[in-house]
C-alpha positions in Angstrom: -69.0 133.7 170.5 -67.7 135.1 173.6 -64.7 137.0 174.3 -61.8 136.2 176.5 -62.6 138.1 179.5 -65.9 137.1 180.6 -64.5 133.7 181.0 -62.4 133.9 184.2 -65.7 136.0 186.0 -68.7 134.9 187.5 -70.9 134.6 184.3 -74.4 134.1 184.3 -74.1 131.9 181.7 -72.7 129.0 183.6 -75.8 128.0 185.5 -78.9 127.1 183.5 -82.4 128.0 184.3 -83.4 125.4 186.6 -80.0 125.3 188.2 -80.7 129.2 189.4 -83.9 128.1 190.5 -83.1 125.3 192.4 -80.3 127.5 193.9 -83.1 130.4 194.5 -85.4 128.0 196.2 -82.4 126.5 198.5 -81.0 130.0 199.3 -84.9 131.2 200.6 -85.9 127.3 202.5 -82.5 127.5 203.8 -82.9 131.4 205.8 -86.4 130.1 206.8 -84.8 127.5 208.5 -82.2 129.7 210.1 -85.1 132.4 211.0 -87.7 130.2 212.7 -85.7 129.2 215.9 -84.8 133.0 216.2 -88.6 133.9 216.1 -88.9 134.3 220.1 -85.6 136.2 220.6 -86.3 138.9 216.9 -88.7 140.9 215.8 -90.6 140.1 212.7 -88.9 143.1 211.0 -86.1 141.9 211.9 -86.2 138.6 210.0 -87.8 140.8 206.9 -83.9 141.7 207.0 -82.8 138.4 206.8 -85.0 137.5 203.7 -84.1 140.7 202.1 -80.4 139.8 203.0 -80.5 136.6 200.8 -82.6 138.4 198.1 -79.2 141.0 197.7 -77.1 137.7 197.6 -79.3 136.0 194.9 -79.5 138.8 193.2 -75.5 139.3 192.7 -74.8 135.6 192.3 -77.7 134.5 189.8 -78.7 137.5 188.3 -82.1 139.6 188.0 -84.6 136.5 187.4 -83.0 134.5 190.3 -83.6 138.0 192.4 -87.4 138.2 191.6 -88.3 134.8 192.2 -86.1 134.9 195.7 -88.1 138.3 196.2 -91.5 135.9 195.7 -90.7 133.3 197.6 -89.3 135.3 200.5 -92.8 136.8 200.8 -94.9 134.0 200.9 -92.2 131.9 203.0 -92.4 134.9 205.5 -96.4 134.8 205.4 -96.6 131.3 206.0 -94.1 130.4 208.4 -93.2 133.9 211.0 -97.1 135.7 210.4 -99.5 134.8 212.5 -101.6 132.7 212.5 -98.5 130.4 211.0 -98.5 127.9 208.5 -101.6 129.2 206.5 -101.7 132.1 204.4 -104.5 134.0 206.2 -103.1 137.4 207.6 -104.9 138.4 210.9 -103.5 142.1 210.9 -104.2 143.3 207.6 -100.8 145.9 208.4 -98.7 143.0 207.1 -100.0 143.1 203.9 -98.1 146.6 203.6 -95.0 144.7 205.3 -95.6 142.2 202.2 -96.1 144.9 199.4 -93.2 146.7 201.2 -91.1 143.8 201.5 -91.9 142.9 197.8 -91.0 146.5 196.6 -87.9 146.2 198.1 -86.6 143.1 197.0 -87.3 143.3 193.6 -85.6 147.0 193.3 -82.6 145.5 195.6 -82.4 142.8 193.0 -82.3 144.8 190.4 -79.7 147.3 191.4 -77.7 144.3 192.5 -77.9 142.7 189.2 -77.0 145.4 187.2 -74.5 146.5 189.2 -72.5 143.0 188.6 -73.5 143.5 184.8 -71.9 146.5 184.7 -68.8 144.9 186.6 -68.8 142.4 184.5 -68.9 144.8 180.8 -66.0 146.6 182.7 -64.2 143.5 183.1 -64.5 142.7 179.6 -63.7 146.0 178.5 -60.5 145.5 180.5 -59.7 142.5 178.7 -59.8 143.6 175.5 -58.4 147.0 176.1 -55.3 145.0 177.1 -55.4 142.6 174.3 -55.6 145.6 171.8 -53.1 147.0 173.2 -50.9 144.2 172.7 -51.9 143.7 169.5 -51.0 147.3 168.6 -47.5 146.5 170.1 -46.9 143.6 167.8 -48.3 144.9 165.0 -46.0 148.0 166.0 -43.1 145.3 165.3 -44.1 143.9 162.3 -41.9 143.7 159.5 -44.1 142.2 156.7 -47.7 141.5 156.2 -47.4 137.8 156.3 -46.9 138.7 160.2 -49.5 140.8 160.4 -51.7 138.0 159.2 -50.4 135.8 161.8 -50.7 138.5 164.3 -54.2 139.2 163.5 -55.4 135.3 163.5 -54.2 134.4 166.5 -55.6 137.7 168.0 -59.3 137.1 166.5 -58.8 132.7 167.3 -58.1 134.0 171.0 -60.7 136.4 171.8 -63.8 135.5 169.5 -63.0 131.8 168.7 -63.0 133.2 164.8 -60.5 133.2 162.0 -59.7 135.9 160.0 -57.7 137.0 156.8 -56.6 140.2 155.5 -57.3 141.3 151.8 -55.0 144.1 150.1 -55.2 145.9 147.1 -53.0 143.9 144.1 -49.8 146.0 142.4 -51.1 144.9 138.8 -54.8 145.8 139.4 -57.5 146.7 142.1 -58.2 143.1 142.8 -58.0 142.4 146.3 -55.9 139.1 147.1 -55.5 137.4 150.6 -51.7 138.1 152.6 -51.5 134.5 153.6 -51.5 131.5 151.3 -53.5 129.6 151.2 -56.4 131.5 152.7 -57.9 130.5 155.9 -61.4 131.9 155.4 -63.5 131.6 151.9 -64.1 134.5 150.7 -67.3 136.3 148.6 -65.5 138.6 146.3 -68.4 140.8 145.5 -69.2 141.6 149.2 -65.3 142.2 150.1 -65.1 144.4 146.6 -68.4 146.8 148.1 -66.4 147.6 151.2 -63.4 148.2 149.7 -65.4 150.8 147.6 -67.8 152.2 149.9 -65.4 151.9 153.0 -68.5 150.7 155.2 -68.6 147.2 157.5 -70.8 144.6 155.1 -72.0 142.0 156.8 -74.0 138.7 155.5 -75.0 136.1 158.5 -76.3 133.6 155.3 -72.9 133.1 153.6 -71.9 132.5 157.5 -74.0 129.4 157.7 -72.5 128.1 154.2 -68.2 128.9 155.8 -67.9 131.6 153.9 -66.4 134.8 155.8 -69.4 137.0 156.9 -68.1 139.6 158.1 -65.9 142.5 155.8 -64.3 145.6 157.0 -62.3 148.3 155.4 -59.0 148.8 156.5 -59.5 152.6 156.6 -55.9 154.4 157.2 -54.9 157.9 157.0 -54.3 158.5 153.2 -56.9 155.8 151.6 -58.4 152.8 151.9 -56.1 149.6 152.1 -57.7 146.5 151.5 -60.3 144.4 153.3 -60.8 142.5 156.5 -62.5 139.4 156.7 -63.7 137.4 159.5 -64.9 133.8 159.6 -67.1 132.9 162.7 -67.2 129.0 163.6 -71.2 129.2 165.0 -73.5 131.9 163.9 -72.6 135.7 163.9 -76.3 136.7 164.9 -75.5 137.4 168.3 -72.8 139.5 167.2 -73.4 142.6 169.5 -72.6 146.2 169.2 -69.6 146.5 171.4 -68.3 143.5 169.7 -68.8 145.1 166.4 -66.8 147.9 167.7 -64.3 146.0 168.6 -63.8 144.4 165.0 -63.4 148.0 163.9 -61.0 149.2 166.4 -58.6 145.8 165.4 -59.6 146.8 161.5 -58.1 150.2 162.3 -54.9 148.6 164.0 -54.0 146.4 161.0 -54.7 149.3 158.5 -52.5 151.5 160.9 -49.8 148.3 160.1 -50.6 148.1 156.5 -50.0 152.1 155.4 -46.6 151.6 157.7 -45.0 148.8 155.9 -46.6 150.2 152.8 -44.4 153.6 153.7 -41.7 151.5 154.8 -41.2 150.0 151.0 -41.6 152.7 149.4 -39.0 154.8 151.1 -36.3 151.4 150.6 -37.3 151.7 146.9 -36.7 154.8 146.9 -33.2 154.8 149.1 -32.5 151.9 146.8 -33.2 154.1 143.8 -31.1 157.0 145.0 -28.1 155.0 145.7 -28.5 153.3 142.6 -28.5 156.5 140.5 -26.2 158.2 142.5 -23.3 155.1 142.0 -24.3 155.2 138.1 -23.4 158.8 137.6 -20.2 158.8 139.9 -19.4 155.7 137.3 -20.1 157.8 134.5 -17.9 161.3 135.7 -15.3 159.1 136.6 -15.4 157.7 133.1 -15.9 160.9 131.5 -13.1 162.3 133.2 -10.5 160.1 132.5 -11.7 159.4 129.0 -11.6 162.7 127.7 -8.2 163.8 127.5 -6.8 160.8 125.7 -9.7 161.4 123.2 -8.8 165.4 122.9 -5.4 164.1 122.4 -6.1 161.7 119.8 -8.7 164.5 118.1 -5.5 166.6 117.8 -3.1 163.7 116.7 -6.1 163.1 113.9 -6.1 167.2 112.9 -1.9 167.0 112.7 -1.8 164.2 109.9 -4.6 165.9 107.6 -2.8 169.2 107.9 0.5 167.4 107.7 3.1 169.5 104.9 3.6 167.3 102.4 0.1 166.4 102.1 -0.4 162.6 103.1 -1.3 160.1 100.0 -5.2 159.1 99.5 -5.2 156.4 101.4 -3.3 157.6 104.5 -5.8 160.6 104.1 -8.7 159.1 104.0 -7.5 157.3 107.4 -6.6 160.3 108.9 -9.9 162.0 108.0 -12.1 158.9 109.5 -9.6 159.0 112.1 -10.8 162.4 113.1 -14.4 161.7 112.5 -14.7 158.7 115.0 -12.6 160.3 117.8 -14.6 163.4 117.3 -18.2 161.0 118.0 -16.6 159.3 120.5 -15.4 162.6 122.3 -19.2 163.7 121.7 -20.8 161.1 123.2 -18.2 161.4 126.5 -19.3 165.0 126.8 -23.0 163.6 126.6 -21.5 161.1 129.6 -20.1 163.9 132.0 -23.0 166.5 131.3 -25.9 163.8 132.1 -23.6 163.0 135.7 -23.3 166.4 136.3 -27.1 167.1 135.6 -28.3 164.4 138.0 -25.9 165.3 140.3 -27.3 169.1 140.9 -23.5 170.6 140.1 -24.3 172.4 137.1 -25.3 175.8 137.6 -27.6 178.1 135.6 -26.4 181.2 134.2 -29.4 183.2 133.5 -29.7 185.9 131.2 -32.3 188.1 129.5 -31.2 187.6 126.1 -33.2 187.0 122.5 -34.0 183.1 121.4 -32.8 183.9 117.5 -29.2 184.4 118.6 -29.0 180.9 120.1 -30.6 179.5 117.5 -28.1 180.6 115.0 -25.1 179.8 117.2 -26.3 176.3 117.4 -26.7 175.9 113.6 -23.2 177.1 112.9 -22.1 175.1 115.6 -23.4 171.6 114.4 -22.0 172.4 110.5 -21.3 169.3 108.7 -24.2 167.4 110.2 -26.9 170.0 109.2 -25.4 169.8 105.0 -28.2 167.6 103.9 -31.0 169.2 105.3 -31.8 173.0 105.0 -32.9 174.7 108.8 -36.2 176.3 108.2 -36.5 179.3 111.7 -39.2 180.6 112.0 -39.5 182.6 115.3 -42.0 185.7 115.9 -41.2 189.6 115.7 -42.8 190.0 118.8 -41.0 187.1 120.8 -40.0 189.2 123.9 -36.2 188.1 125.3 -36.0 185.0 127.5 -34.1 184.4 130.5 -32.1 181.4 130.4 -28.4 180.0 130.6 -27.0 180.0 126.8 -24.3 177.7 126.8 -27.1 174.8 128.0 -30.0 176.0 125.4 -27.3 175.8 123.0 -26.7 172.2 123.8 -30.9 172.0 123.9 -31.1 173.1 120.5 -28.2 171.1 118.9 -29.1 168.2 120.6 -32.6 168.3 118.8 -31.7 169.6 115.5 -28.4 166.6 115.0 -31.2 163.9 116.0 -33.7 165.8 113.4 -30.9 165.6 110.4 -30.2 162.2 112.1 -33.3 160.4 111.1 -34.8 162.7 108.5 -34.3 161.5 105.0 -31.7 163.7 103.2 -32.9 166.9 101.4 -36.3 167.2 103.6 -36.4 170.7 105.7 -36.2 170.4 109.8 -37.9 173.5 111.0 -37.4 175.3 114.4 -40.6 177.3 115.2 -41.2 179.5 118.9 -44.6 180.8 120.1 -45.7 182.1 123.0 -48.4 180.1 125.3 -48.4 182.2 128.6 -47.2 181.9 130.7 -44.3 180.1 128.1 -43.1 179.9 125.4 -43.0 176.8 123.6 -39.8 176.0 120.7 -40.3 173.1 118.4 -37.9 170.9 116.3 -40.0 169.2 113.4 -38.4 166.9 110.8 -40.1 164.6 108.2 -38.7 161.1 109.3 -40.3 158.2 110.4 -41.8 159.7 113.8 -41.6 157.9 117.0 -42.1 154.6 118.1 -45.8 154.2 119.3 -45.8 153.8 123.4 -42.1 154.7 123.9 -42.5 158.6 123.8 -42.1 159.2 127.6 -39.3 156.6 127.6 -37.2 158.4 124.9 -36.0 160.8 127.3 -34.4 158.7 130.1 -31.2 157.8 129.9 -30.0 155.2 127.2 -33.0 154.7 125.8 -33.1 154.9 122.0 -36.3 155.2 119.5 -35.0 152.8 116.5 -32.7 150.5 117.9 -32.0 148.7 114.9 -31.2 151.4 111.8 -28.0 151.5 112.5 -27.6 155.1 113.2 -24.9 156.0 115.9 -26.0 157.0 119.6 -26.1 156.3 122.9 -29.7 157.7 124.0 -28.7 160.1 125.9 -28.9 163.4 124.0 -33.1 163.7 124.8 -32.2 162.8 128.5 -29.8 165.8 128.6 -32.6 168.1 126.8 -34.8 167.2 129.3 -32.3 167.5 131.8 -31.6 171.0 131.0 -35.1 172.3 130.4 -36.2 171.1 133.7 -33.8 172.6 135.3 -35.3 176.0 133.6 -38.5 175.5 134.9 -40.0 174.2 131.8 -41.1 170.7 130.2 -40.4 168.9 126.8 -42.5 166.2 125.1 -42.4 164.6 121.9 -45.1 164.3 119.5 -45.5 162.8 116.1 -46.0 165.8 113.8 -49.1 166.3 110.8 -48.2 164.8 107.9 -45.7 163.0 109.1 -42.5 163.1 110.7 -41.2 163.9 114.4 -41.7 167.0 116.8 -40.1 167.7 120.0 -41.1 170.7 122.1 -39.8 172.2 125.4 -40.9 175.3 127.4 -39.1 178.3 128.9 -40.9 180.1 131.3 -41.6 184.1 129.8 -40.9 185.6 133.5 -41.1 189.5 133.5 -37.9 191.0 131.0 -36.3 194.3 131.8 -37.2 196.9 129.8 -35.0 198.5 127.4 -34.4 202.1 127.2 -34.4 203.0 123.3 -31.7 205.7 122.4 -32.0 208.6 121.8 -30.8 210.1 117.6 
């Protein structure tokens, strides 16, 4: 396992042992040689230069075992064939044994310096190399459009500088099972050690599973806001001699394609959301647009329906009867086209809120007068507090709160049975409930009864278009407050919405 840019150096690694010794041995037989016809023209120190010379060169070429053994065999090459008496090892001065230990000294600390030095210009050249490779890894992943490319990014990244392959595990929509990007995989995978750092966001490593192809090596694509899925990496030998630097490494290309991940992640969310916009935005212009040109052919034929039931002389039962149901169906339809243009205006911020400090009980009574015919059936129990303090809110669009509650209460109550409207106050709101005694709410579909055109009992036959809890909502939220539905004890629906209480003026009493 070796990356890219130790290849195109010098590496120590492309001579084996006895190669760098044979060399060693060569380099020092072959200075002797040079030295000995230049022993009559320079001094013996000066040929200590020579062999310390080749022990530098050694020592950058072959490394710091190469420089000790030249540093040996220097000595006892300079001993035998320049100290007198020659060719023996016997030293008739016993000074040289200090140029020996002197010479020694020096060769091996020369070789040493020397070696490290081309270590460390070596680690600088491989730094280099794979600087530059994440950096143009972070350039393509810059330009990637889906993850499928920043799969194929990411392989051929990890094939080129570790000789590895690698796959990349996100989080599923559906659950927190992590799935590969690319199918099929390229790397087995061992779900239980991808799953532990996914959850504890820490590098998990097993060099067994290794030996038996399955990926050994799992990071956590960490990005800014959580944790998005799982990187795993396949090596073809054994990951044992997997080093620290490279280890970083992995983590700085893990941070890279987590970096890509959250982006495209971002990317989809803000299309849906475009999408979503434009989408909603197009259904309510359909809808005003509808609304508008609907509604005063409706008023008309509303009026045309009044004429003929107020016609002098009376029309006969028949034509009467027509007239009347006339009325009645024009009169729903013209309801449910004011239910059309008030949800487009709603969603599309035009409507604006007159607020006023005003008492809850006066509403409440408009809006049962208002709805008439459709409350005959069923009495309208209020109960609302002595001490409810005044509310600040627009009328007009509690009004059309209220009424749009208590016609769907008389709606699918049975006939005769009560709908009550209650109010308390739960600072900082307070809450108003509409309770009838009908068959409740269908179990899982509460939240979805108020968007738009989305019914509870589809198939009773009762007349609607699902938009009349949309509009509450609508309305309330615009107010500050919330609404929910809940099934009521004993039986029977309840929906409540909230108003907040705010601070009301205070009313001067007068004075007898």
């Amino acid at each position: 396992m070796k990356s890219q840019g130790t290849s195109g150096s010098l590496s120590l690694k492309s001579y084996r042992s006895w190669q760098r010794a044979l060399l060693t041995l060569a380099a020092c037989v072959g200075t002797t040689l040079l030295a000995t016809p230049l022993l009559d023209i320079l001094d013996l120190a000066n040929i200590v230069m020579l062999f310390l010379l080749t022990v530098l060169v050694i020592a950058v070429t072959l490394g710091k075992s190469a420089a000790v053994w030249a540093s040996v065999l220097s000595v006892l090459l300079f001993d035998i064939f320049f100290v007198p008496p020659r060719f023996s090892l016997a030293v008739n001065n016993i000074q040289y044994l200090v140029t020996f230990a002197v010479m020694l000294l020096t060769g091996l600390i020369t070789g040493q310096l020397a070696a490290n030095l081309k270590q460390k210009a070596q680690e600088a050249l491989v730094r280099e190399a794979q600087t530059q490779a994440l950096y143009q890894l972070s350039r393509q992943l810059a330009g990637a459009l889906t993850l499928t490319q920043v799969s194929e990014m990411l392989s051929i990244f990890i094939a080129g500088q570790f000789s590895a392959m690698a796959d990349i595990l996100v989080i599923g929509r559906t659950d927190s099972g992590l799935s590969p990007v690319g199918e099929p995989a390229q790397v087995k995978i061992e779900p239980h050690l991808a799953r532990i750092a996914l959850d504890s966001g820490q590098l998990v490593r097993s060099d067994e599973l290794g030996q038996m192809g399955y990926a050994s090596l799992y990071l956590p694509l960490r990005a800014s806001m959580r944790i998005r899925g799982v990187l795993a990496i396949a090596f073809n030998g054994p990951a044992s001699d997997l080093e620290t630097a490279q280890q970083s490494l992995f983590e700085a290309v893990a941070s890279l394609v987590a970096v890509a991940v959250e982006r495209l992640h971002y990317v989809e969310v803000a299309q849906t959301t475009e999408l979503s916009m434009l989408s909603e935005r197009l259904r309510s212009s359909i809808l005003s647009a509808l609304s508008h040109d609907l509604r005063t052919p409706l008023t008309a034929l509303v009026g045309l329906a009044d004429s003929l039931t107020l016609s002098k002389p009376a029309l006969p039962l028949p034509a009467m009867e027509t007239a009347q149901a006339m009325h009645e169906q024009a009169s729903r339809l013209a309801g449910m086209v004011a239910n059309l243009l008030d949800m487009a205006r709603l969603n599309a911020g035009e409507v604006t809120l007159r607020r006023e400090w005003q008492p809850l009980e006066e509403v409440a009574g408009a809006s049962i007068k208002l709805l008439g015919n459709a409350l005959a059936g069923h009495p309208v129990q209020v109960r609302l507090p002595a001490d409810l303090p005044l509310l600040e809110f627009d009328a007009v669009l509690i009004e059309r709160v209220l009424c749009n509650l208590l016609e769907n209460a008389a709606k699918y109550a049975p006939a005769g049975q009560p709908i009550k409207l209650t109010a308390s106050v739960v600072a900082p709101l307070a809450e108003i409930s509409v309770r009838d005694h009908g068959p409740g709410f269908p179990v899982g579909k509460r939240d979805e009864l108020f968007n738009m055109f989305v019914r509870g009992e589809t198939g009773t036959g009762k007349p609607g278009t699902g938009l009349g809890l949309a509009i509450c909502r609508a309305i309330v939220e615009a107010h500050g407050g919330q609404i929910r539905a809940d099934d009521a004890p004993g039986g029977g629906a309840c929906v409540t919405f909230s108003l907040p209480l705010g601070t009301p003026p205070i009313i001067d009493e007068e004075q007898p």
